[in-house]
C-alpha positions as a Markdown table, in Angstrom:
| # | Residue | x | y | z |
|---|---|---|---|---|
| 1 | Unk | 0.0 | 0.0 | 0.0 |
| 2 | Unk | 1.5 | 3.5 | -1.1 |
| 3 | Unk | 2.0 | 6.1 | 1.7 |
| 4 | Unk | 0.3 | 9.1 | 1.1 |
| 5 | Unk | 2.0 | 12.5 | 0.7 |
| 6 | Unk | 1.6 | 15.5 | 2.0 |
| 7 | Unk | 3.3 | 18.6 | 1.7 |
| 8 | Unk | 4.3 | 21.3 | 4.4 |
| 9 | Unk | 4.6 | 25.0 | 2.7 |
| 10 | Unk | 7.4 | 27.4 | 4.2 |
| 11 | Unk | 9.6 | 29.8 | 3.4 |
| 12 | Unk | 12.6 | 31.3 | 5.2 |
| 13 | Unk | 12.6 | 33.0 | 8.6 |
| 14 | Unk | 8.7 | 32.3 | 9.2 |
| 15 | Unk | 8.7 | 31.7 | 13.0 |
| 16 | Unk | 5.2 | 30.1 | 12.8 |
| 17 | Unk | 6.9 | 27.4 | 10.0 |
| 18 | Unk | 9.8 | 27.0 | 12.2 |
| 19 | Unk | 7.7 | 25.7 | 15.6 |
| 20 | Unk | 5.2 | 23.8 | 13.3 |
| 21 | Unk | 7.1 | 21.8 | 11.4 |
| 22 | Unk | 8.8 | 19.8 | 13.9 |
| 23 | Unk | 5.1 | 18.9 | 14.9 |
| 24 | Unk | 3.7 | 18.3 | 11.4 |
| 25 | Unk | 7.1 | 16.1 | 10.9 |
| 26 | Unk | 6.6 | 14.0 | 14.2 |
| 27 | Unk | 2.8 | 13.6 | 13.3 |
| 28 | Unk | 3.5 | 12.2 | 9.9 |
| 29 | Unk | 6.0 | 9.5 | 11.2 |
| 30 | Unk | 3.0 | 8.8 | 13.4 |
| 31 | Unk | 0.6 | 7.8 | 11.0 |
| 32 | Unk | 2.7 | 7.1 | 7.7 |
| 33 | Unk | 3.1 | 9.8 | 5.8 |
| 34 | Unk | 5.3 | 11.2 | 2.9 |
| 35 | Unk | 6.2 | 14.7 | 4.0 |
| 36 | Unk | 7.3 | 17.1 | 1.5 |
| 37 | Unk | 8.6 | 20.7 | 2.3 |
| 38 | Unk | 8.6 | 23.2 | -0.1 |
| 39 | Unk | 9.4 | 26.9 | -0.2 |
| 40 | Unk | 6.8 | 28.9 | -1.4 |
| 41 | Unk | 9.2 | 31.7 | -2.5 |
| 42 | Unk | 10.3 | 28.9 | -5.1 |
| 43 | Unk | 6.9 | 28.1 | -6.5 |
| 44 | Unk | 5.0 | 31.2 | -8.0 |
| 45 | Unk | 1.6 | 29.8 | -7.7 |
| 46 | Unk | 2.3 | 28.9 | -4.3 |
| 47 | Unk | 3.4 | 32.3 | -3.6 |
| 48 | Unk | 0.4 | 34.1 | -4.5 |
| 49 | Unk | -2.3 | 31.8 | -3.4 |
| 50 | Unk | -0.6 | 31.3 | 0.1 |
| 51 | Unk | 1.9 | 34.1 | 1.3 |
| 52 | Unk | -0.4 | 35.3 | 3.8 |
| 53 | Unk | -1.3 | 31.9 | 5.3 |
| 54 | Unk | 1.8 | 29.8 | 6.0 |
| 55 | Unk | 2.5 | 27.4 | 7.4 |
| 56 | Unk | 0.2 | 25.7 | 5.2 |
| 57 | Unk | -0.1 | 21.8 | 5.1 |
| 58 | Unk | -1.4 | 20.6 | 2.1 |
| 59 | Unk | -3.1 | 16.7 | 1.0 |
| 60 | Unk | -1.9 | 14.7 | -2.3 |
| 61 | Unk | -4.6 | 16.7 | -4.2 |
| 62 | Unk | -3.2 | 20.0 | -2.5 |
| 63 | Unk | -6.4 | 20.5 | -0.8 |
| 64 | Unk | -5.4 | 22.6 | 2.8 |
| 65 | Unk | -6.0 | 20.4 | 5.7 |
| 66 | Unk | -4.1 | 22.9 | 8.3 |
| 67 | Unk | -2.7 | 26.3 | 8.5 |
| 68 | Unk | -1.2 | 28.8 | 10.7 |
| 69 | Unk | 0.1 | 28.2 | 14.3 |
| 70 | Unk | -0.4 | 24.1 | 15.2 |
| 71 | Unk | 0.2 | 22.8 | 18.6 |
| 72 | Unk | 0.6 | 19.0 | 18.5 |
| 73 | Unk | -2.8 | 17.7 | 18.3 |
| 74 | Unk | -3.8 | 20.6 | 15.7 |
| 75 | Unk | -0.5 | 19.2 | 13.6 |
| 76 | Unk | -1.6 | 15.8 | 14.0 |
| 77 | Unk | -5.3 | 16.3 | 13.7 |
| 78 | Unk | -4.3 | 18.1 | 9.9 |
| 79 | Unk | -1.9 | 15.1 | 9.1 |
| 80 | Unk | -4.9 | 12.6 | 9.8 |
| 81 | Unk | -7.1 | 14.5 | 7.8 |
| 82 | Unk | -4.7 | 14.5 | 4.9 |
């Protein structure tokens, strides 16, 4: 059975990024997933549609399934949703 990615949108010095992540990584080695980072100051489209709302966790068919500030149940709550 194929793990299911999901992907983690950052971008440099984002202090929000920088506490969730640790928590969006531990939930994903949780329950199984494929976790992607990506700087959205390298993708345009990502840029645009989501400067304002990192961090920003996105499902394989890049539907938002958590953003902004995530304690550890709201990171891991988002990657079960994924």
């Amino acid at each position: 059975m194929a793990r299911r990615r999901i992907v983690f949108l950052t971008r440099t010095e984002c202090g929000l990024c920088d506490e969730a992540l640790p928590r969006v990584r531990q939930a994903a080695r949780w329950l199984r997933r494929d976790l992607e980072v990506a700087d959205i100051s390298t993708i345009p489209e990502y840029e645009a549609k989501y400067h304002l709302r990192i961090p920003v966790l996105l499902d394989g068919r890049e539907r938002v399934v958590g953003e902004g500030p995530m304690t550890k149940w709201q990171a891991l709550a988002a990657v079960w949703r994924s």
